[in-house]
N, C-alpha and C positions, 0 to 999 in steps of 0.2 A: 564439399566446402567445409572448413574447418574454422569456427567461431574463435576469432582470437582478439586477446586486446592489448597488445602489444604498443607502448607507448602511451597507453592510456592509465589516469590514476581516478582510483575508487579509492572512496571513504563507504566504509560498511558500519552499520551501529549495532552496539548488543551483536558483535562481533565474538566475544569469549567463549560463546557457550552456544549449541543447537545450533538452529537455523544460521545466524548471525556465520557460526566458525564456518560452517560448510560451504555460505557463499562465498567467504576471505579467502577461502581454501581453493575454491572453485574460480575465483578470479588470477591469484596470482598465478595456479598450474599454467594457465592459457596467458599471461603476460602480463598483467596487472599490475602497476604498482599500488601497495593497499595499504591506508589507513584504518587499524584494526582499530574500533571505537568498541570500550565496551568500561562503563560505571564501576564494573565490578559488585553491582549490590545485590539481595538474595533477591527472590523471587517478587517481594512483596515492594522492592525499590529501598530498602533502608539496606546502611552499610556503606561500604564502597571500598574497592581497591584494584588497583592495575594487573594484578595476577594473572587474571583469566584472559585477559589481550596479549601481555606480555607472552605465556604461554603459547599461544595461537601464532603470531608473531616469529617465535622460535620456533614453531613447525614450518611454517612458510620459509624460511630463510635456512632450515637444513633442508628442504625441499629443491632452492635453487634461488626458490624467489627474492623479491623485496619488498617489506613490509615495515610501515613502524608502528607505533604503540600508542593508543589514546584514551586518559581517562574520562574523557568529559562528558557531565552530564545533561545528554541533549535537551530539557529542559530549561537549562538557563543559556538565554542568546548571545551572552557575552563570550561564553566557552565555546558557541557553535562555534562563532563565526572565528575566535580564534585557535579552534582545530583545523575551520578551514584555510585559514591565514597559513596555518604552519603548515597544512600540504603542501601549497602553493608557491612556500619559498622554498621550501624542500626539490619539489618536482616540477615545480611552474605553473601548473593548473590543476582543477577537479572538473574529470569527464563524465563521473559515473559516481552518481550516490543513490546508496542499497540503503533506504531508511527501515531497519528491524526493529531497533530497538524497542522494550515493551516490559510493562510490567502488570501484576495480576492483582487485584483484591478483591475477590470475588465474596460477594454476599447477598443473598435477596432482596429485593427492593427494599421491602420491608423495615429490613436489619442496617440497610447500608446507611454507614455514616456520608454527611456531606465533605470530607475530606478525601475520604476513600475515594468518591466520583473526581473530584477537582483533582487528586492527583494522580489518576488514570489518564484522564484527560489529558492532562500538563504533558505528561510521559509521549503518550502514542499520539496525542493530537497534533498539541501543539508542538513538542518537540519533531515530529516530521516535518511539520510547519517552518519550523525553524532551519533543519538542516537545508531544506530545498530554497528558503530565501536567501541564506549565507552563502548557496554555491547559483545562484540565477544572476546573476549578473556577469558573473566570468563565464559563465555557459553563453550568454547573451551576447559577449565581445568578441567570443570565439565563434559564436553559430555553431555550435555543438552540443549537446548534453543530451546524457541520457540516464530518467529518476526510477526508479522499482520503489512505491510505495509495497505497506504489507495492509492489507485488510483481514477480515478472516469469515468464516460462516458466522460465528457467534452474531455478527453484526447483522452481514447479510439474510441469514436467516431464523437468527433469534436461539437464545441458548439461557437457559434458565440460571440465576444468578450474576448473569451479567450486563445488567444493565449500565454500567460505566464503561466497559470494554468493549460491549456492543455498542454503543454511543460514536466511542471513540473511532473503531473501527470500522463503523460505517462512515462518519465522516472524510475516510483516507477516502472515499467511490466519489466525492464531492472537490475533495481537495482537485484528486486526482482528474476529473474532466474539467474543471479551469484553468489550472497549469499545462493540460493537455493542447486547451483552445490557444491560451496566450502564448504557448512556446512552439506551434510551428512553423513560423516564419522564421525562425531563428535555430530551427533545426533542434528545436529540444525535445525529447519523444517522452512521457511520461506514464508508465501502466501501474498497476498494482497485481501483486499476488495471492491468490486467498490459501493458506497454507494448511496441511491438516498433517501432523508428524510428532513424532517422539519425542518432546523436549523436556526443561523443566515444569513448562508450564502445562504439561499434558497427563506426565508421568501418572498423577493420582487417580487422573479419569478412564482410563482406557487400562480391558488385562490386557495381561505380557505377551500372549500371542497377537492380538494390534499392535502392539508395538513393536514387537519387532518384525513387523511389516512395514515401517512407518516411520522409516531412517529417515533425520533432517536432509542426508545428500540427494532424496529422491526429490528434494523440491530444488536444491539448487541449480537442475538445467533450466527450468520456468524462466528463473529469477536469471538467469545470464542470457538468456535468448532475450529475454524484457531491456534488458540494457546493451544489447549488440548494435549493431552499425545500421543491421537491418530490421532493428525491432519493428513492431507497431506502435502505435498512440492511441491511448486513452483504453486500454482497453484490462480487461478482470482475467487474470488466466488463474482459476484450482489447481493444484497440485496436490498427490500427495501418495505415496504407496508406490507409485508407477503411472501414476493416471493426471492426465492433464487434458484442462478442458476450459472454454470460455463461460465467461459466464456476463449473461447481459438483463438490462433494467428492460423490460417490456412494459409496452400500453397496447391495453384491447383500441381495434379501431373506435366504439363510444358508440353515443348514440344523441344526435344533436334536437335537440325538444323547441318548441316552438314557448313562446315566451309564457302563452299562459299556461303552459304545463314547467312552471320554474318555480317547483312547490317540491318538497317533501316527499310525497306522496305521489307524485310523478315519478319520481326518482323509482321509488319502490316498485310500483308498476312495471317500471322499463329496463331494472336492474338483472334480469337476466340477458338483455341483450348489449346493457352497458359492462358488462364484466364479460363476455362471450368476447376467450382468447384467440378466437380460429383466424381470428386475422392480426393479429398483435405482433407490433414492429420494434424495434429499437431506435427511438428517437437518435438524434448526431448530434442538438443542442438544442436550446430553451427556445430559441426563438422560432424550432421546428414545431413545437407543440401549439405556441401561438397560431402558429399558420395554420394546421389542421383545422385548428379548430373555428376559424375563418372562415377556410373554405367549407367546409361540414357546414357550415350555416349558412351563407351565401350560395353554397345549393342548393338548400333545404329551400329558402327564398328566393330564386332563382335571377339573383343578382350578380354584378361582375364588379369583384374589389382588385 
């Protein structure tokens, strides 16, 4: 079976360049109509120019495809929502939004200015933020959609220097399981992808034998299996090199204390068996964690809630 999206329109962000091009790329080969979004600014978000979409754009469309060109900076909600207006009368609707877009300012806690974080934020946070509320509602009338947030390990598992990008990007694991919960009656499936590849924003970190291991195109199948007809929801897929893998939030089973041991130092006593992963699950939502931990004490008590 061959993954296709024929008749369907994607808007891609931070489309120009890296990751961004190769999923514009990778959408329109397979049927896509694509909204190539991409600021145009350097690495740090200052600047701007249509260039780098434009270009992208003009690959797609000597390729067979069809695509158009968008400069807007997903940051400001006025522009999201009218890049996605201008899909829409374009091609009728938006089935598929790939939120990439991203910008870097890395510095040590220490060093980092409080603009630097606010406009990390703005960028990766909010503006994903933005893109998925400007196309949820036509996802909602239709009973269709399907979102590819981008997360990354930085966030997931901590990476020195970036404390606003890590921030940011763990927020997409949070965005992304309540858009998940709210959008399956309505058929909206929403994952994220945690990406590890050769881009700009990589180049300085990693030698030249990683990288060119570490082609943006090895993440693009993730990212389009994430937004197919038969993706999953809510769920983390890694990519990167050739390798792809889930990746999920665990809780150890606990260990539930009887009221006068709700000290400190209880805690500390019984901390090897409250961190003892052998039995560690993947909660499904908030209100699963509640229950556990109800029952865990209503046992404990041997009572019936």
């Amino acid at each position: 079976m061959s993954i296709r999206f024929d008749g369907r329109v994607a808007i891609v962000t931070g489309a120009g360049n890296g990751l961004g091009r190769a999923h514009a790329l990778g959408l329109a080969s397979r049927g896509a109509k694509v909204v190539v979004n991409d600021f145009g600014g350097a690495r740090d978000g200052s600047g701007g120019s249509l260039t780098a979409a434009e270009t992208v754009v003009e690959e797609i469309r000597a390729a067979g495809g069809i695509a158009i060109a968008d400069g807007t900076d997903v940051s400001n909600y006025e522009q999201v929502t009218a890049m996605v207006d201008r899909a829409v009368a374009e091609w009728g609707s938006v089935d598929l939004m790939c939120a990439n877009a991203g910008i870097l300012r890395d510095k040590s806690f220490a060093k980092m200015e409080l603009a630097d974080f606010a406009k990390v934020l703005d960028v990766h946070l909010t503006g994903t933020f933005y893109c998925c509320k400007a196309v949820w509602d036509g996802m909602r009338q239709r009973n269709y959609g399907r979102i590819a947030l981008t997360t990354s390990s930085s966030g997931l598992y901590g990476n020195f220097g970036q404390a606003n990008y890590g921030a940011a990007k763990t927020g997409m694991v949070g965005l992304m399981n309540v858009l998940a919960e709210e959008g399956r009656k309505t058929d909206i499936r929403v994952n994220t992808v945690s990406p590890t590849a050769a881009t700009r924003m990589t180049e300085e970190l990693l030698p030249p034998q990683a990288l060119a291991l570490m082609k943006p195109e090895a993440i693009t199948p993730a990212v389009l299996f994430l937004l197919s007809d038969n993706a999953p929801t809510k769920t983390i897929m890694g990519a990167g090199a050739g390798s792809f893998a889930v990746i999920k939030l665990l809780e150890s089973e606990g260990v539930n204390l009887a009221e006068s041991d709700w000290t400190p130092d209880a805690i500390a006593t019984h901390f090897a068996g409250i961190s003892d992963m052998s039995k560690a699950r993947a909660l499904e939502g908030a209100f699963q964690q509640t229950q556990k931990y109800v029952e865990q004490a209503a046992t404990r008590l041997g009572v019936k809630v």
